[in-house]
Biopython code that builds the backbone (N, CA, C, O; Angstrom):
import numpy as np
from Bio.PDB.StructureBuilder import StructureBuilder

atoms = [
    (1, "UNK", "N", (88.997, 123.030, 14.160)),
    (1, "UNK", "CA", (88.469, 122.472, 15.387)),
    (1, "UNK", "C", (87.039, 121.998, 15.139)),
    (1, "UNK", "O", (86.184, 122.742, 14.657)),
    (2, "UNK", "N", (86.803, 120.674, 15.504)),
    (2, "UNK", "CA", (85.562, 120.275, 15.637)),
    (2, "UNK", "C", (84.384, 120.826, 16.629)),
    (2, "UNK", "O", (84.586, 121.069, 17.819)),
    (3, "UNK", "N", (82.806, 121.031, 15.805)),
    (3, "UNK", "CA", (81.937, 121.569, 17.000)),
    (3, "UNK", "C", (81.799, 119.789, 17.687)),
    (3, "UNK", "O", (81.106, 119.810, 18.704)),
    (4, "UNK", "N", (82.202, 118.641, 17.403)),
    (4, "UNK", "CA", (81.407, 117.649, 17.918)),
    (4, "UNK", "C", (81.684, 117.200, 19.945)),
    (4, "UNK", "O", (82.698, 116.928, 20.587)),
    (5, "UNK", "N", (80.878, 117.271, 20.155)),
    (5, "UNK", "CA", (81.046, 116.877, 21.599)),
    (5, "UNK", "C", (81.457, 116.003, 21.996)),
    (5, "UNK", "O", (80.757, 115.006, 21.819)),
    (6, "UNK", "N", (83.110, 115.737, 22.937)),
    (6, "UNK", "CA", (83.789, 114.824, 23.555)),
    (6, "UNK", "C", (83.029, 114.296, 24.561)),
    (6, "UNK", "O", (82.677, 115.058, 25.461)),
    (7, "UNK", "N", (82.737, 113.263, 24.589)),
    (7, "UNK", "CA", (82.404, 112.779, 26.119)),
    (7, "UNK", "C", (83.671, 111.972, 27.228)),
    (7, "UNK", "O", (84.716, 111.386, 26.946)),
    (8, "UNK", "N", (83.305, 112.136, 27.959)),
    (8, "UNK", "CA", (84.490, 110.964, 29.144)),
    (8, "UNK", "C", (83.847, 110.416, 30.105)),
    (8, "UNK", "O", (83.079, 110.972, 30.890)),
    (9, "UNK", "N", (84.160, 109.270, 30.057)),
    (9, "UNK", "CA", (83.485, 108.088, 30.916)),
    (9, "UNK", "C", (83.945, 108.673, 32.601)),
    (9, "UNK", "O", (84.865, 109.471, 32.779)),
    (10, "UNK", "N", (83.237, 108.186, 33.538)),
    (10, "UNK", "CA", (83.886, 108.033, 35.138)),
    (10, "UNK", "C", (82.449, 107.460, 35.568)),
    (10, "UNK", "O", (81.337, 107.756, 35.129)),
    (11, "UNK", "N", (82.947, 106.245, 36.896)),
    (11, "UNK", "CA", (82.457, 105.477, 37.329)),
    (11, "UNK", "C", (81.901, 105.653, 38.614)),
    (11, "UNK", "O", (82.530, 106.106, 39.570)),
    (12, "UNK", "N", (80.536, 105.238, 38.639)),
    (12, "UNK", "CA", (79.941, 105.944, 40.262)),
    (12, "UNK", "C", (81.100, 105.572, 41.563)),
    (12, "UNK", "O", (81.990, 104.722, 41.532)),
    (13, "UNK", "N", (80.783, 106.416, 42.562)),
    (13, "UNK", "CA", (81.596, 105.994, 43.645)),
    (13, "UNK", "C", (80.638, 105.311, 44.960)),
    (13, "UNK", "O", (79.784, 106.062, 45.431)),
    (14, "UNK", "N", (80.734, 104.266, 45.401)),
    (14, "UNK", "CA", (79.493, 103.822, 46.053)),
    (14, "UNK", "C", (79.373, 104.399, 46.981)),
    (14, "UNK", "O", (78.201, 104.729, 46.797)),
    (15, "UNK", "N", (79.655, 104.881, 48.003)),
    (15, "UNK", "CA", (79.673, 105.330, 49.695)),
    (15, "UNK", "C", (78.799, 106.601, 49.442)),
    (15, "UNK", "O", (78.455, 107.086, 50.520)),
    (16, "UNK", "N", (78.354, 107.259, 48.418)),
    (16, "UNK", "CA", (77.937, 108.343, 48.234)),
    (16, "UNK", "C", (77.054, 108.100, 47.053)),
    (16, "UNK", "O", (76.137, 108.921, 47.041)),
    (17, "UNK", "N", (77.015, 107.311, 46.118)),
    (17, "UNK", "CA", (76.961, 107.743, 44.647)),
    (17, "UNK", "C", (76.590, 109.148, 43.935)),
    (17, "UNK", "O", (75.595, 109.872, 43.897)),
    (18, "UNK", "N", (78.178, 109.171, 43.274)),
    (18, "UNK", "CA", (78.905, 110.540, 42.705)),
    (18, "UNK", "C", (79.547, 110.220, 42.220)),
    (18, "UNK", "O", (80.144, 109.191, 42.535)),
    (19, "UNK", "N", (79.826, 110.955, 41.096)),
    (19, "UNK", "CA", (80.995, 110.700, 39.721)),
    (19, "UNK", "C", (81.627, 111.989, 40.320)),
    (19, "UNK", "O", (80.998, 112.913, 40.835)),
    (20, "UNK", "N", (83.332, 111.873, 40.127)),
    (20, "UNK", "CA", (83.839, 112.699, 40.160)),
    (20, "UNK", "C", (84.390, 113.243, 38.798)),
    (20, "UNK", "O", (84.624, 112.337, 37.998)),
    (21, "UNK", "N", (84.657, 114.530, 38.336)),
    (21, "UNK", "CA", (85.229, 114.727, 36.835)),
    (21, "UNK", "C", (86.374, 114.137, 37.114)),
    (21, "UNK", "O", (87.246, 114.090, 37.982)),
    (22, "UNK", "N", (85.970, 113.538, 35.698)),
    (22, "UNK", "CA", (87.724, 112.567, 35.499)),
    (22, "UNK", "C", (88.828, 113.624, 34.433)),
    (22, "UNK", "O", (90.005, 113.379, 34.167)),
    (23, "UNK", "N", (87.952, 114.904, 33.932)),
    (23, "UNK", "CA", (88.689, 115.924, 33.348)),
    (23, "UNK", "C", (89.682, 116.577, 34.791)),
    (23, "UNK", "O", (90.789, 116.172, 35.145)),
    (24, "UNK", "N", (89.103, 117.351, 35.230)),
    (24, "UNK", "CA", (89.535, 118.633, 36.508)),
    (24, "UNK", "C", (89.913, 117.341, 37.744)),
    (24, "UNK", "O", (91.033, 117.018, 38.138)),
    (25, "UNK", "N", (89.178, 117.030, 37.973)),
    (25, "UNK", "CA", (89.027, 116.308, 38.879)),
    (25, "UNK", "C", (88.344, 116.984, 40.097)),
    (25, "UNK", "O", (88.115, 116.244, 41.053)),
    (26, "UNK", "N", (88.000, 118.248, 40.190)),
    (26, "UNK", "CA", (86.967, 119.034, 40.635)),
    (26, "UNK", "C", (85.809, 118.374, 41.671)),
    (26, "UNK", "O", (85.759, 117.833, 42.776)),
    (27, "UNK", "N", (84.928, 118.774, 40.596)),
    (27, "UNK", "CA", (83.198, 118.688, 41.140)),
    (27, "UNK", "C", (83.257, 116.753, 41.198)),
    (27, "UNK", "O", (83.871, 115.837, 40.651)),
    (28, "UNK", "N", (82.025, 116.980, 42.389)),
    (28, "UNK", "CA", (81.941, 115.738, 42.554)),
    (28, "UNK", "C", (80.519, 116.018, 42.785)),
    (28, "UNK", "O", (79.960, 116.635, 43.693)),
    (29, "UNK", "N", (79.921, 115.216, 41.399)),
    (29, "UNK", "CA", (77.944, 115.805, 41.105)),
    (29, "UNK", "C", (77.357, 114.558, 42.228)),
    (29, "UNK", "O", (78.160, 113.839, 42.822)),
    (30, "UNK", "N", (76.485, 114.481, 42.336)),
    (30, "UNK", "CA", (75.542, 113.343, 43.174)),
    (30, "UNK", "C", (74.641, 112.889, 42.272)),
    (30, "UNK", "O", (74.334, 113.830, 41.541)),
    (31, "UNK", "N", (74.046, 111.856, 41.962)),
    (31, "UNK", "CA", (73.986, 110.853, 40.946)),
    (31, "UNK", "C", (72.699, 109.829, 41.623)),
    (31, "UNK", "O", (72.971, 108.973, 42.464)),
    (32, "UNK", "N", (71.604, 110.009, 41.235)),
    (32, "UNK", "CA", (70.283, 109.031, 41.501)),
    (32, "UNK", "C", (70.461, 107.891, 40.676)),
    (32, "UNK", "O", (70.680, 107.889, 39.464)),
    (33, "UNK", "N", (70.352, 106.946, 41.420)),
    (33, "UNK", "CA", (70.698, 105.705, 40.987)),
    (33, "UNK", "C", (69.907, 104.593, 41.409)),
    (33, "UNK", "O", (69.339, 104.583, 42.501)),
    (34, "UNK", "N", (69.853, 103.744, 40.663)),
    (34, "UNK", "CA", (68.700, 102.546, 41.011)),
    (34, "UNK", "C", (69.353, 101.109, 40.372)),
    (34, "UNK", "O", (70.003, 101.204, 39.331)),
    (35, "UNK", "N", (69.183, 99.869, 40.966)),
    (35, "UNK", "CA", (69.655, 98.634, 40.746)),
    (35, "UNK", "C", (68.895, 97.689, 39.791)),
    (35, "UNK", "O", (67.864, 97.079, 40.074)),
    (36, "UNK", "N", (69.681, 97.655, 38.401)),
    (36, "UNK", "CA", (69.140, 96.649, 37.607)),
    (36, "UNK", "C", (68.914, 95.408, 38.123)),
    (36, "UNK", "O", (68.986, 94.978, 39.274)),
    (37, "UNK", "N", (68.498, 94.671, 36.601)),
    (37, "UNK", "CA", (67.409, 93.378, 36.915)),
    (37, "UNK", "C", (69.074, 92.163, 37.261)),
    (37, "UNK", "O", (69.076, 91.144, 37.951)),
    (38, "UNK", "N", (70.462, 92.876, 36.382)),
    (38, "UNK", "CA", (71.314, 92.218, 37.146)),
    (38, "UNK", "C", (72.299, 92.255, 37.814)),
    (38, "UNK", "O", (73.398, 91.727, 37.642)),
    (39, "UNK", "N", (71.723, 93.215, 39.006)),
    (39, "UNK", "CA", (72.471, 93.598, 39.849)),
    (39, "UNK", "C", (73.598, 94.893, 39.805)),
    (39, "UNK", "O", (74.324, 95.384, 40.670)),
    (40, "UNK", "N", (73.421, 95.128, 38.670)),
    (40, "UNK", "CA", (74.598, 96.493, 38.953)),
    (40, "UNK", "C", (73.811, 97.179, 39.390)),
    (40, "UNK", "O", (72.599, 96.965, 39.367)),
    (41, "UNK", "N", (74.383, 98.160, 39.884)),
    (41, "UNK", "CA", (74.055, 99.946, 39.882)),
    (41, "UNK", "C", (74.575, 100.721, 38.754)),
    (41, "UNK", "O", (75.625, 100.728, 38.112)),
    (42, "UNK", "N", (73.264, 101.496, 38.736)),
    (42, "UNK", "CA", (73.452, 102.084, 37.167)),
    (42, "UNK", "C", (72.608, 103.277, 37.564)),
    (42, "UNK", "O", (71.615, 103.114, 38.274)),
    (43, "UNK", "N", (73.002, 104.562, 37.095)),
    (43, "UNK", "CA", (72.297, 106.071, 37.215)),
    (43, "UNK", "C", (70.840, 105.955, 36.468)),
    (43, "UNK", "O", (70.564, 105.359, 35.428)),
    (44, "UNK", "N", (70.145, 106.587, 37.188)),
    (44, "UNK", "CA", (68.889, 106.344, 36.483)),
    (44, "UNK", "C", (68.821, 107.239, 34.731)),
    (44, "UNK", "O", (69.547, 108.233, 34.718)),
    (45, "UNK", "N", (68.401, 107.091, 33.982)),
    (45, "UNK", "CA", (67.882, 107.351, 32.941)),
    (45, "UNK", "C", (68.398, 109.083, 32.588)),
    (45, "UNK", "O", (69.160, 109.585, 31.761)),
    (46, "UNK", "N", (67.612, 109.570, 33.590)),
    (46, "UNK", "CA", (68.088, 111.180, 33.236)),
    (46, "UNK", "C", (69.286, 111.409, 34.134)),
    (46, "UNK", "O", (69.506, 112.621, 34.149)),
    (47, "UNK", "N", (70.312, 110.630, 35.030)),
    (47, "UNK", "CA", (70.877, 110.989, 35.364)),
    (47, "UNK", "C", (72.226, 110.186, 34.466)),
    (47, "UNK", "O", (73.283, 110.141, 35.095)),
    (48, "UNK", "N", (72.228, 109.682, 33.317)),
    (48, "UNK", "CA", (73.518, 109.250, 33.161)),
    (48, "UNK", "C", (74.486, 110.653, 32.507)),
    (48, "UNK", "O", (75.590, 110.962, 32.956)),
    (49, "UNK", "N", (73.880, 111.270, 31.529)),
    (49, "UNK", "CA", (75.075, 112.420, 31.116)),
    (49, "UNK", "C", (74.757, 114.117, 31.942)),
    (49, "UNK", "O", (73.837, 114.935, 31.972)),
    (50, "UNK", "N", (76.058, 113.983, 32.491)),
    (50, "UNK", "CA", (76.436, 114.820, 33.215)),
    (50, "UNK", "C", (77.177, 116.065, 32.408)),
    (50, "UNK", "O", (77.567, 115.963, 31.244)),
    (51, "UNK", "N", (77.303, 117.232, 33.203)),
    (51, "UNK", "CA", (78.111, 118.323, 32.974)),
    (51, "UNK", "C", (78.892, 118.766, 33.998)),
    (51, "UNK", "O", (78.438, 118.974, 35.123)),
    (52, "UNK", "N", (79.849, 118.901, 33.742)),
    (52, "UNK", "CA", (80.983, 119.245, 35.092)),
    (52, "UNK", "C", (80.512, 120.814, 35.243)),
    (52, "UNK", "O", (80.086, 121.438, 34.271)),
    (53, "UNK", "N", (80.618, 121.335, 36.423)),
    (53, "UNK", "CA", (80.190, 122.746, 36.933)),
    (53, "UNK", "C", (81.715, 123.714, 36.676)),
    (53, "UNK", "O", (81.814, 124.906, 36.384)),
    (54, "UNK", "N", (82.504, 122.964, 36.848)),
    (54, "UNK", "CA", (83.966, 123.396, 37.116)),
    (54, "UNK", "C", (84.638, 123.948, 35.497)),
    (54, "UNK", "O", (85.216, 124.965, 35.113)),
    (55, "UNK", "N", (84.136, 122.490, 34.772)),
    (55, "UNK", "CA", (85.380, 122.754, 33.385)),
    (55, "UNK", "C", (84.133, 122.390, 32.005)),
    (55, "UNK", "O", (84.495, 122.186, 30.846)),
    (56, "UNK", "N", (83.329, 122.381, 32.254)),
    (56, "UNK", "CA", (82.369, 122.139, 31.226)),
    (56, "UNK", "C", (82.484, 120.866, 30.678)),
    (56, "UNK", "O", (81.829, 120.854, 29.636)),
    (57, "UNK", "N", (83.194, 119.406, 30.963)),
    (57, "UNK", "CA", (83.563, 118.838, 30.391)),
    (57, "UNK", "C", (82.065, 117.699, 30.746)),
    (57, "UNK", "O", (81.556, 117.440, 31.836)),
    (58, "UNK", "N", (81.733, 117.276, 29.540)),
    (58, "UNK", "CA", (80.676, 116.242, 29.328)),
    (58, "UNK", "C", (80.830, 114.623, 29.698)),
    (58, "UNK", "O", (81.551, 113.899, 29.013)),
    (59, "UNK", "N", (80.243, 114.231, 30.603)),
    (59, "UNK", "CA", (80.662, 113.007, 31.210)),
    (59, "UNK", "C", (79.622, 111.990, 31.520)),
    (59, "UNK", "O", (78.799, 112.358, 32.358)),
    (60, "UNK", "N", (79.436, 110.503, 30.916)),
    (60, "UNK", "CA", (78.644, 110.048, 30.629)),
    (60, "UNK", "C", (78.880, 108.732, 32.449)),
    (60, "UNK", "O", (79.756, 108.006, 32.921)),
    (61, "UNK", "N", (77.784, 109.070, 32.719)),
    (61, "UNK", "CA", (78.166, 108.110, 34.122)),
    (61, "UNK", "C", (77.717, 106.548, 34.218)),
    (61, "UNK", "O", (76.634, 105.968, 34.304)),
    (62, "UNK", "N", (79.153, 106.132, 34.158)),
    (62, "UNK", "CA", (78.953, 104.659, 34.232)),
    (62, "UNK", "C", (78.039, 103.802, 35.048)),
    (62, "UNK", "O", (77.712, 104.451, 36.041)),
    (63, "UNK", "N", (77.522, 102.687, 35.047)),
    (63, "UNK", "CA", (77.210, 101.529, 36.480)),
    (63, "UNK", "C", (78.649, 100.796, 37.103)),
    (63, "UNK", "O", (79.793, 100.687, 36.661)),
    (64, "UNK", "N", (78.002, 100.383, 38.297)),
    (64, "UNK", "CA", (78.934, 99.724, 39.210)),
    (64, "UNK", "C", (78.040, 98.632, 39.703)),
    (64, "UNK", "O", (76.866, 98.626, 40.071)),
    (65, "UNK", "N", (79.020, 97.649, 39.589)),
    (65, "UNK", "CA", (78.752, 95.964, 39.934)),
    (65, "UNK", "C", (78.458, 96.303, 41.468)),
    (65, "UNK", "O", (79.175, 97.103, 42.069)),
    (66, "UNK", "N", (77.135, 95.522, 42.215)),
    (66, "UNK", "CA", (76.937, 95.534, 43.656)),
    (66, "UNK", "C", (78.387, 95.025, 44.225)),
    (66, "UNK", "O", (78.745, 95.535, 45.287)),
    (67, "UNK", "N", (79.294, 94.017, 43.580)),
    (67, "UNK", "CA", (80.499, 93.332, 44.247)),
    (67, "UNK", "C", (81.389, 94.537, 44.332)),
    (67, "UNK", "O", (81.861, 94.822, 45.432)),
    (68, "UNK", "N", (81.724, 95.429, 43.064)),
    (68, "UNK", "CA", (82.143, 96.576, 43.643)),
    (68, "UNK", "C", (81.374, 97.945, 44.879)),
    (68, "UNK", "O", (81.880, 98.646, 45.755)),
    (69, "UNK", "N", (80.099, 97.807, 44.393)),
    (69, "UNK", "CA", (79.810, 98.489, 45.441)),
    (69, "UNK", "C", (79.597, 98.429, 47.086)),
    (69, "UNK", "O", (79.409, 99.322, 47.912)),
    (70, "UNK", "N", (79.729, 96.721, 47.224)),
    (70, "UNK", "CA", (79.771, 96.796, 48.140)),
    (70, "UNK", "C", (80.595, 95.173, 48.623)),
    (70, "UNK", "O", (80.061, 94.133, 49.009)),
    (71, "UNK", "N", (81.939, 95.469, 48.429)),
    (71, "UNK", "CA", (82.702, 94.704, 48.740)),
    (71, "UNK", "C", (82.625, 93.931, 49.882)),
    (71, "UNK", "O", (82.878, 92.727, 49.835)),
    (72, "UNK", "N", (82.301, 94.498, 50.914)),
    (72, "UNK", "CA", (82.580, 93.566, 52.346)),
    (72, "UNK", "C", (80.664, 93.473, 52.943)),
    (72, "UNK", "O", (80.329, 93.568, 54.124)),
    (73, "UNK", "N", (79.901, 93.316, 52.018)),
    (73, "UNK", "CA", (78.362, 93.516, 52.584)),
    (73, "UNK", "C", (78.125, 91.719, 51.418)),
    (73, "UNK", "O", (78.294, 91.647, 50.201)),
    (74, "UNK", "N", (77.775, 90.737, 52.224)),
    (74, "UNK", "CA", (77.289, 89.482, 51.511)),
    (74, "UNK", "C", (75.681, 89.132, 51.233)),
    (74, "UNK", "O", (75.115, 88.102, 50.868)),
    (75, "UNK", "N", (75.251, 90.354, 51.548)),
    (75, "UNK", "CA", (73.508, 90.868, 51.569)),
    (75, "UNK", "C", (73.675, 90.880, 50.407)),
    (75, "UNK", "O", (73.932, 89.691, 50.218)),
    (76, "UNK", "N", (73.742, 91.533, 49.077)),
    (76, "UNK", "CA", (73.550, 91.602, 48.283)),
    (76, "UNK", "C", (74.385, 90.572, 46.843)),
    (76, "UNK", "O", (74.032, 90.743, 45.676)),
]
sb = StructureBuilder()
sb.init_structure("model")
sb.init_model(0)
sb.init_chain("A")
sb.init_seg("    ")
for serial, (resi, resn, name, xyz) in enumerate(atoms, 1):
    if name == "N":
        sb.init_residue(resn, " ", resi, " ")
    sb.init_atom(name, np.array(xyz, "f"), 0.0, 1.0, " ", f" {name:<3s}", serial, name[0])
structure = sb.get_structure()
């Protein structure tokens, strides 16, 4: 068995921004986030790698396109 650390991707959820574990499907962490120069949403700096509380599983938190985050809003 390898000591090397698995990571797994999962993608903010906008209405909240929170990654849910995409291992357990469990914990759902809350996630500080701020809007690049093009337009996604993306976790700030110290918030992209996560640890699940539930299953220990290491999870690197994606950005989300404003069009996904906010589908029916033409403000942004």
């Amino acid at each position: 068995m390898s000591d090397e650390t698995i990571w797994h991707r999962a993608s903010l959820t906008a209405s909240e921004w929170y990654v849910q574990c995409p291992v357990c499907g469990g914990c759902s962490m809350g996630v500080d986030t701020e809007e690049d120069d093009g337009g996604a949403i993306i976790p700030r700096a110290d918030e992209q790698f996560q640890q699940c509380p539930d299953c220990d599983a290491f999870i690197e938190v994606r950005a989300v396109s404003v069009t996904e985050a906010y589908p029916d809003d033409n403000t942004h």
